[in-house]
Every structure is written in C-alpha cells, then in structure tokens.
PLY file of the C-alpha trace (Angstrom):
ply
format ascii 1.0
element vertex 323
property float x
property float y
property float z
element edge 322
property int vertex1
property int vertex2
end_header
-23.41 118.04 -32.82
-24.46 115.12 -34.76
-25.42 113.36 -31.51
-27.18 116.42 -30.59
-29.75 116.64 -33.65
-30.40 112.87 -33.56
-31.62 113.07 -29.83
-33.75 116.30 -30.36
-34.96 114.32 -33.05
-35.54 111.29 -31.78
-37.44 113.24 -28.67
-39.20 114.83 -31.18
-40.47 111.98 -31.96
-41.33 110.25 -28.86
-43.21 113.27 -28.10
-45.15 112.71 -31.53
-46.15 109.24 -30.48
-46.90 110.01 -26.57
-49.21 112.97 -27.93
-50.89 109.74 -30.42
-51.15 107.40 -28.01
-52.66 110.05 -24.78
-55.37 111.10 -27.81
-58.72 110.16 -26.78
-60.12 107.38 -29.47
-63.55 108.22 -30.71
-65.40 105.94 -33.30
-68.23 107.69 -35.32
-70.26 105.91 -37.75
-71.52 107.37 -39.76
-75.35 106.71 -41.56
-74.15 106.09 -45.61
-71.11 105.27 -47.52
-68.49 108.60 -47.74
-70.03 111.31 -49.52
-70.42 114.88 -49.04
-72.93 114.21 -46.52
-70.86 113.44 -43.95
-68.10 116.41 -45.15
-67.67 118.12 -42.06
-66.94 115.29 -40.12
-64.05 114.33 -42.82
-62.91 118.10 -42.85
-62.32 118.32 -39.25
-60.17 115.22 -39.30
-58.29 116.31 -42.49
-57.63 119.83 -41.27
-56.73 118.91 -37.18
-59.35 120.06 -36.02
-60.09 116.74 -33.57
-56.31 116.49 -32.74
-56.37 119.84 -31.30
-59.02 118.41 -29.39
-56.55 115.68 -28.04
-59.23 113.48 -30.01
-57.99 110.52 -32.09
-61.34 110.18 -34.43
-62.02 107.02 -36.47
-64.90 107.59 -39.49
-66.70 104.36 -40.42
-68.60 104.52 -43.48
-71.98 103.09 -43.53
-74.10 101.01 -46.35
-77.03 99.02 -46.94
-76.48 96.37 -44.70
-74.69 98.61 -41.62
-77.30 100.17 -38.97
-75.66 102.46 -37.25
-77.90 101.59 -33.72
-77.10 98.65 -34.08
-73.39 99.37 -34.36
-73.55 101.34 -31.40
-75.31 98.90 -29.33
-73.02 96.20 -29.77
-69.87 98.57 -28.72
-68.54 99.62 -32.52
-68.92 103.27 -32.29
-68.74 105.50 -29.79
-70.97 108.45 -31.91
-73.40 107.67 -34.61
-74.86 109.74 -37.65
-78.73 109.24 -37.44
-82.06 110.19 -38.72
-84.50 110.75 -35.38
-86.83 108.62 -36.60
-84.37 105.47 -36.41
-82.88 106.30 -33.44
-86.18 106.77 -31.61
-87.39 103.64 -32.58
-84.32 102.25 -31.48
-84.47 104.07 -27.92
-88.28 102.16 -27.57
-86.66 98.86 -28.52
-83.96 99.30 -25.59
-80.96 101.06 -27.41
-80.31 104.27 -25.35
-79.59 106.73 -27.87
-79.28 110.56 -26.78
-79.39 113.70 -29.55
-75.74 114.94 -28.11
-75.99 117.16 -31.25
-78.15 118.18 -34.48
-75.80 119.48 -37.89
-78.40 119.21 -40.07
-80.89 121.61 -39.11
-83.03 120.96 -41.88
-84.10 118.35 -43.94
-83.08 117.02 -47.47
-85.56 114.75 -48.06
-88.20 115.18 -50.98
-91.00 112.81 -53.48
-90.14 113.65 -57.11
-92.60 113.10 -59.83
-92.26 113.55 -63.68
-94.25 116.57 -64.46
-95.76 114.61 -67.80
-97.07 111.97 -65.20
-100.05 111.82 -63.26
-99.36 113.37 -59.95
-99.33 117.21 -59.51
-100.41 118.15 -56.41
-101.02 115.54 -52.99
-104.78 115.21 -54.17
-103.20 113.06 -57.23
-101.45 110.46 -55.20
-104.27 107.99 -54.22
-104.18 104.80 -56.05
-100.70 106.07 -56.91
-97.52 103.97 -56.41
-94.72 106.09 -54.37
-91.50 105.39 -53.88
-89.61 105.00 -50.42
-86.70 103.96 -48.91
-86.41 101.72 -45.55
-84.04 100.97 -43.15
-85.33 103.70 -40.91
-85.90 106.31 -43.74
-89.24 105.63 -44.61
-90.64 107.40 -41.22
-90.93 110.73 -42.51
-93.27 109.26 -45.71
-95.08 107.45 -43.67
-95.81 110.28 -41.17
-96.94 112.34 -44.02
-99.37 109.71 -45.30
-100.89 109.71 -42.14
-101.51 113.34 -42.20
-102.69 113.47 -45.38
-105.69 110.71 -44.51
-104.02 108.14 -46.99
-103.39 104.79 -46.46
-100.31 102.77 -47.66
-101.56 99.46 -48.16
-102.83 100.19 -52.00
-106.16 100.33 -53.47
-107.75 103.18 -54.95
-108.16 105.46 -51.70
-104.57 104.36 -50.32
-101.08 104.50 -52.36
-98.85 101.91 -53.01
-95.63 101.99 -51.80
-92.73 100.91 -53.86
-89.74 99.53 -51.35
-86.97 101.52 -53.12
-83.80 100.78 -53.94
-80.98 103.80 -53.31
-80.94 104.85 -56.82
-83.44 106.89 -59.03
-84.19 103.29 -61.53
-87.62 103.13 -59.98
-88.58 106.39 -61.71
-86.69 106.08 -64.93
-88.12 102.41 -65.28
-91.62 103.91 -64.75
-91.84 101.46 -61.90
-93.49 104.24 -59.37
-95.39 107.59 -60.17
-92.90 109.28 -57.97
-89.80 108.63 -56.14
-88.22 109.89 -52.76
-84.71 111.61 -53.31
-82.15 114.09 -51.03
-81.78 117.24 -52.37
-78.47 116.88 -52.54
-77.59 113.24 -53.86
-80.53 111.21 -55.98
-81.95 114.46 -57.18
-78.87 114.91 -58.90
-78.70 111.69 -60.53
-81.75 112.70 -62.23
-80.72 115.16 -63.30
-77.81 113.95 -64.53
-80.28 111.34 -65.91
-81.57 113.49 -67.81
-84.42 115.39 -66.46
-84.83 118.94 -66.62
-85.54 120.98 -63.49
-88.55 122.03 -64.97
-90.01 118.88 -65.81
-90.08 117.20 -61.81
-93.13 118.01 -59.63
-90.65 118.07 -56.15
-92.47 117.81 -52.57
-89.79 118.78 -50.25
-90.58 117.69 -46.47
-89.23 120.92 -45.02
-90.91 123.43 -47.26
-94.54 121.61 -46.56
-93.75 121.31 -42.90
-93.36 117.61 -42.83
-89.55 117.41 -42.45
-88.40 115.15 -39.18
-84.59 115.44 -38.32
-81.80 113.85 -40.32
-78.42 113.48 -39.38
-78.19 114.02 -36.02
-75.18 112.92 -33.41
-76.11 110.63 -31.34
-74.59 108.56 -28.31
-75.92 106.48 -25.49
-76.91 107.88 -21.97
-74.82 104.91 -20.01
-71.94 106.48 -21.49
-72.99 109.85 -21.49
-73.09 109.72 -17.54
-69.11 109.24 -17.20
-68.08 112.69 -16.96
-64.81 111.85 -19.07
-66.96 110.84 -21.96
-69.17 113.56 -21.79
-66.29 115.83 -22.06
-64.52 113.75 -24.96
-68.04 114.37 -26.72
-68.13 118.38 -26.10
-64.56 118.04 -27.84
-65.65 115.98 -30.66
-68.67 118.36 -31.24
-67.02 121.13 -31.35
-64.30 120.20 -33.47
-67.22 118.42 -35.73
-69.30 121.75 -35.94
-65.79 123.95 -36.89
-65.32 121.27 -40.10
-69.00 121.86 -41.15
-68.29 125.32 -40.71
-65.18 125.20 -42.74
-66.61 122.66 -45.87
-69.48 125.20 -46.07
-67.34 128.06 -46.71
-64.85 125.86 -48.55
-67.06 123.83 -50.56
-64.46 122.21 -53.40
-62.09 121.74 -50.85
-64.14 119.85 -48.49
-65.43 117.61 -51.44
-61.54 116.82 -52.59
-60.77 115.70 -49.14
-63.90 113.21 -49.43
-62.59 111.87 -52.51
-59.39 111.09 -50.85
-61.47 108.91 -48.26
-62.77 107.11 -50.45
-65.63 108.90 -52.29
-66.97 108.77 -55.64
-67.41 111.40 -58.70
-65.62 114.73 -57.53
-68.10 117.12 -59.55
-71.49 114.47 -57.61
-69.27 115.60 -54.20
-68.90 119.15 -55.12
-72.42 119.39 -55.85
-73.69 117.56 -52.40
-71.39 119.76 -50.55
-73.03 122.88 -52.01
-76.44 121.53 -51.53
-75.51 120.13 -47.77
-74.41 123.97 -46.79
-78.46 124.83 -46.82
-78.96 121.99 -44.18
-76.67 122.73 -41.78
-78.30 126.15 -40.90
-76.71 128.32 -38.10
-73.61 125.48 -38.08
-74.30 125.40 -33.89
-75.14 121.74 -34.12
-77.89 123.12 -31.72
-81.23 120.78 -31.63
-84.27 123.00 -32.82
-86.50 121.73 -29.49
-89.92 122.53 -31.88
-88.60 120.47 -34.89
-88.21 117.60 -32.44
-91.29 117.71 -30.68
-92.94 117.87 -34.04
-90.76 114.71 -35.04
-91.88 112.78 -31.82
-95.42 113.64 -32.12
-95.14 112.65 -36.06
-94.09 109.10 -34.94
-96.51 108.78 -31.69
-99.35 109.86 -34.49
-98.15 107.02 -37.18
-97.71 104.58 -34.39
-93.99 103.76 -35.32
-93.59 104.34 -31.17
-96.00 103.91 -28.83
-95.05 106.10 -25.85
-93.83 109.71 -25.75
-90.37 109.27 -25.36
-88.59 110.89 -22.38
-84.62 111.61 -22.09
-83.90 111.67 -25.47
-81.99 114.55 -26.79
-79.73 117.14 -24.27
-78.01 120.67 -25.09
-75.51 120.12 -22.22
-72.92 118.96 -25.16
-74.02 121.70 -27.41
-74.03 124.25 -24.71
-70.62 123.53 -23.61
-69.45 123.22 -26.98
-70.42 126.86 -28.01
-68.67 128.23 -24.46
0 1
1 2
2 3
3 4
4 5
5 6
6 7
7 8
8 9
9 10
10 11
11 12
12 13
13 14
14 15
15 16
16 17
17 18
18 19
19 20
20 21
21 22
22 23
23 24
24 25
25 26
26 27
27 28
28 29
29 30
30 31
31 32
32 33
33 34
34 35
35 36
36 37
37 38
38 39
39 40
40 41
41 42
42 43
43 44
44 45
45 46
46 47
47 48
48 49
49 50
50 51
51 52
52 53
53 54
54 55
55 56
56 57
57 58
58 59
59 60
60 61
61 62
62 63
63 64
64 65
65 66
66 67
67 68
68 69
69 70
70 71
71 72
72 73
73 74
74 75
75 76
76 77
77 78
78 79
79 80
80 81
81 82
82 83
83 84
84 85
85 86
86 87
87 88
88 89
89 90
90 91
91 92
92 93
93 94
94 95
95 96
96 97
97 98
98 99
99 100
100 101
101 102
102 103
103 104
104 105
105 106
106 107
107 108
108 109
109 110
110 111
111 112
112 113
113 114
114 115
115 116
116 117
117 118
118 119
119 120
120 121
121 122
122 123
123 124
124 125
125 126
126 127
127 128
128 129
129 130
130 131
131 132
132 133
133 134
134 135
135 136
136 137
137 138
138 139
139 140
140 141
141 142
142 143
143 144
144 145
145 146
146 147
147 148
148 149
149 150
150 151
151 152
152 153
153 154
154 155
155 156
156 157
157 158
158 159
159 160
160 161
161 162
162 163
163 164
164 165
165 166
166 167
167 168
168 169
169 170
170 171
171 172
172 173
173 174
174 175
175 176
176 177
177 178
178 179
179 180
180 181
181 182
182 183
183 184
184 185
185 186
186 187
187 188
188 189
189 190
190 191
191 192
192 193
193 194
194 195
195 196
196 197
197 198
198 199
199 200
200 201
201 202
202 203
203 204
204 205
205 206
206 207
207 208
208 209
209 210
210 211
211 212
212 213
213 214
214 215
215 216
216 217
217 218
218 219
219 220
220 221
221 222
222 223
223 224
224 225
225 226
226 227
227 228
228 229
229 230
230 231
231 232
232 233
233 234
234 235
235 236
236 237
237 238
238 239
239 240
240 241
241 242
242 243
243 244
244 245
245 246
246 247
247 248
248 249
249 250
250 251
251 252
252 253
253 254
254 255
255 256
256 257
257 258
258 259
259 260
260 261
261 262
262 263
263 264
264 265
265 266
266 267
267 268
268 269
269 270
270 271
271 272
272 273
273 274
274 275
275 276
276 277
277 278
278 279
279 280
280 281
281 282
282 283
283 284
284 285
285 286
286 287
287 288
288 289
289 290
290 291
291 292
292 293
293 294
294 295
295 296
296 297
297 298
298 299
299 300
300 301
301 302
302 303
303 304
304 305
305 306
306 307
307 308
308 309
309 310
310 311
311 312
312 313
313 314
314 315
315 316
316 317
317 318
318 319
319 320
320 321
321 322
C-alpha cells in the first residue's frame, strides 16, 4: 500500500511539472512599478486564471528608466502595457507595435490647479507654468495645447512647461500653477497632502474630450503573424480581461494581492483599484475605433508623427477572446 501512495504521488507530481513545463511562457511588461494599475493583470495570475489558459505569465514591473517599447523591441517581453501615444511613436521609429487589446477604455489623466491660484478656466493658462510628465506621457498635454492655440515654449501668449517629476512636489513647492495627475494615483497624494477636494480646479482629459488611450496591450505584428502566438495572445487576453473583471468587483482583494507583489500602501492600492474600475469600462478589452482615430489625428495635428499610421491596432484578438 505504502508503495502504492508514493507512486500515485510521485505521478502526481510529474504530472504537476509536465503541465509547468508544456505552459506557454508569456512576458508582459508592464508601463509603471506594481500598483493597482496594473491589478487585473496580477489578479488573473493570483487567481489561475492564465494557467487555465495553459499560459505560464511573467509580470515585469516598470519605472523611470524602463520603456516598455523598448523592452519589447529588444526581445524582453512578449506583451507590453502602453499609452497609444508612445507606442505610435514607437511604430514611426520602426518598432512594430499592434493594439492586440484596450482595458482601459478611458482615460485617467487630468491638470490640477489650486483653486486660490491663478488658473480657473483654460483662458488663465497663458504665461502660466504647467506641469507634465515625459517619457511618452506628455502627448496628450501637448495635443491639447495645440488645440487650444497655445504654445509651449513660454512667454506671455505660450505656457511654460514644467518637466515633472512623478510626484505632486511641483505643486506643493509652488514650482508650477498646475500639475498633471491620474485620477487614481497623484491625485490622491494630494489629497493625502492635504488638499481638499474643493479647493483643486481639475481638467480631466476625458470629460473635455481630449483623452488619448492609456494602457493598452500591445505586441508586435512579426509575432503576431505566427498563428501559435496569436492564439497564446487570445488566451492571455482573455484570461487578462476575466482578472480586471474580477479586481473590479473585488476591489480590496485585488489590491491585497498587489501588495503581495510587491506594492506599496494597502489603503493608496485600495483606493487606485476603486478609481481604476471607472477606466476599464465594459471590461471587453475591446479598442473604441473613434477614441483611436481621435488619438491618431491628435498626434498627426501636434506633429509628434508625421504620417497617418496604418496597421496599428486589430480586434481579431479581442474578437476571439469574447467567442
């Protein structure tokens, strides 16, 4: 009998490690360091929801010196998390990426301004000092400068723009008249800062109109025309779309299993997972075709790419994913 149990369970386990080693790997990196933000992605690995895919998913947090098209171009990642702005300004400069998939739905993004201050309304910003993040997240701002008329080179017609660093310090030190911030992370930190709700003037890029797409899914088309990959990705999507799906309903859960990858402040996670759940929209991961035409033209307007770009986002992931 003893014999018995120890070779069930040592088949037992050989089964365990064939069904680890026939997973399909799949490297995302993702856009920031782990934070609610990137919750669903963290959900679906806690909960299985890639290993019933047969998917054996790696998350790589991000930072301020990790571009995630650059990762992907030199092999690191098989998926990245990516604003469309970056990755289509990548695609001109020869990086292939493809929209496989589009979670957030809606944009976070927003210019925050102390009520006491100067600036009420966008008539108040010129000769103003804004500001703005880079790294590929200063494309929406400057898209809206250029459709307000305003130039960003300073002087009393233009604004200045403040390179800002990822905190809210700028503001606080009275270093710029207003400051950008995500709904659901820098806001926050003013907040908790300080500031009362009612004492921030907030421009939020979705509620004027001038929101472009953030956190989107993106791979490349070389490896998006092997049929195997493609199908790895429908898997990966759809198992990604059921953990956004679950850390929206399950919103303190979700942030406890980002503190156990490594994130910071469980009540700051709990907070950017609530505030997350009003990006993510329908949770089909389905790219709005209208947001990203208005994204493109945004960009072709601004000049940050010169040509219309062609090939740059599918549904045939999304579409499969849903079946």
């Amino acid at each position: 009998m003893k014999k018995l149990i120890v070779s069930l369970m040592a088949g037992a386990m050989s089964l365990a490690a064939f069904q680890v080693l026939a997973a399909d790997k799949v490297t995302l990196q993702l856009k920031w360091v782990t934070q609610g933000q990137f919750g669903g992605y963290y959900v679906a690995k806690d909960k299985g929801f890639y290993e019933a895919e047969g998917l054996d998913v790696e998350i790589k947090p991000g930072g301020p010196d990790i571009a995630p098209e650059q990762v992907i171009a030199g092999g690191g990642a098989d998926v990245i998390v990516d604003w469309m702005g970056g990755a289509l300004v990548a695609r001109e400069k020869g990086v292939p990426l493809v929209n496989i998939a589009q979670p957030f739905q809606k944009a976070g993004m927003e210019m925050v301004c102390p009520k006491d201050g100067p600036i009420k309304t966008e008539a108040d910003f010129k000769g103003r000092t804004l500001g703005v993040w880079f790294y590929g997240n200063e494309y929406p701002f400057f898209a809206w400068m250029n459709k307000l008329g305003l130039e960003t080179e300073g002087g009393a017609d233009g604004v200045t723009v403040l390179k800002q660093s990822f905190d809210v310090q700028p503001l606080i030190q009275k270093q710029a008249d207003c400051i950008s911030v995500m709904t659901y992370n820098e806001y926050w930190q003013l907040i908790d800062a300080g500031y009362k709700a009612d004492e921030l003037t907030v421009f939020n890029y979705s509620e004027m109109g001038n929101d472009l797409l953030e956190d989107g899914l993106y791979a490349t088309s070389d490896k998006l025309a092997d049929p195997a990959f493609k199908e790895k990705m429908v898997k990966f999507v759809r198992a990604s779309m059921k953990g956004w799906k679950y850390a929206i309903e399950n919103p303190d859960e979700a942030a406890g299993i980002v503190m156990d990858n490594g994130g910071q402040d469980e009540n700051h996670q709990k907070r950017m997972m609530g505030e997350v759940a009003k990006l993510i929209g329908d949770g089909s991961g389905v790219l709005k075709e209208e947001v990203y035409e208005r994204t493109a033209k945004a960009l072709l307007d601004q000049k940050i790419i010169s040509k219309t770009p062609e090939g740059a986002w599918t549904h045939e992931i999304t579409d499969a994913a849903l079946k």
